[in-house]
C-alpha positions in Angstrom: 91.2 52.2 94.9 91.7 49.5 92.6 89.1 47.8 90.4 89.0 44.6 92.2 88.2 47.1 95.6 85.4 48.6 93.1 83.8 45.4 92.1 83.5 43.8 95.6 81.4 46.7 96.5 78.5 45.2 93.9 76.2 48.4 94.0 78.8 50.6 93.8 80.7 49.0 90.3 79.3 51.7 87.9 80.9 54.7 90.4 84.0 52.6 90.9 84.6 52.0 87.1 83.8 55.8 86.3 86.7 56.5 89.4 89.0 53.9 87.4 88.9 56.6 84.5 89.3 59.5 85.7 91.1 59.0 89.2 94.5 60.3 87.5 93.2 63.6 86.6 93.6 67.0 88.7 89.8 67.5 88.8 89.4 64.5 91.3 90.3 66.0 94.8 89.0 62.6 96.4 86.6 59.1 97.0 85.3 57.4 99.3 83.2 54.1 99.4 80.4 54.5 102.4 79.0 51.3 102.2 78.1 48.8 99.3 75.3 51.2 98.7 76.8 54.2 99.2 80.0 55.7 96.9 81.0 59.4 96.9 83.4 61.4 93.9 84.7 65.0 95.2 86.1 66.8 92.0 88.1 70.5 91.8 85.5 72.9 90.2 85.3 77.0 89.7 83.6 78.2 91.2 82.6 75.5 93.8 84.0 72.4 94.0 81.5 69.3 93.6 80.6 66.3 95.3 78.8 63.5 94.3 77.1 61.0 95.8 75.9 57.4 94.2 73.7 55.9 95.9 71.6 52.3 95.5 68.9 52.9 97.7 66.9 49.8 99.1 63.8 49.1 98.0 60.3 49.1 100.3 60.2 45.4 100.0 63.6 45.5 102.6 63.5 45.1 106.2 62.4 49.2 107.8 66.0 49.1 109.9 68.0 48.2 106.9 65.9 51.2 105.2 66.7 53.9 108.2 70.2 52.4 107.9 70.7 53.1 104.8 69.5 56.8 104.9 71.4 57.5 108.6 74.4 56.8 106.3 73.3 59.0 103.5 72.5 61.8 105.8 76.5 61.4 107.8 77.6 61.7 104.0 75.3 64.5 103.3 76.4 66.3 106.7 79.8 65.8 105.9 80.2 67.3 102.9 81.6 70.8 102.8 79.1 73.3 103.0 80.3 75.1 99.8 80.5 72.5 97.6 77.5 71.8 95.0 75.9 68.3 96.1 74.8 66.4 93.4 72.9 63.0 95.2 
């Protein structure tokens, strides 16, 4: 993922620069950007690996679907992570 990639996801710029820097070590096994809200790191660890998840949750003052939206996806990401990893969220 590029920079330019990072910074169009707005929320996610702090995860996507932190990638930027360290994306050509061993430790990082993968990334994925969820959403504009949702970013997640997954880096080679002993004795687990971990994941990571960044998220920029939505405030009470948004719309209640755009809230359940928002932790549906965190949830997916939650589920998909492998069950032996450490989550850190």
């Amino acid at each position: 993922m590029s920079i330019q990639t990072c910074f169009s996801l707005a929320n996610a710029a702090v995860a996507c620069a932190i990638l930027e820097s360290i994306s050509g070590l061993d430790t990082v096994m993968g990334h994925r950007p969820v959403s504009s809200r949702l970013i997640t790191i997954r880096l080679r660890a002993v004795p687990f690996n971990i994941t990571i998840v960044q998220a920029y949750a939505p405030t009470s003052d948004y719309d209640y679907n755009k809230v359940e939206e928002f932790y549906d996806q965190l949830q997916n990401v939650i589920d998909q992570t492998p069950k032996k990893d450490i989550l850190v969220v």
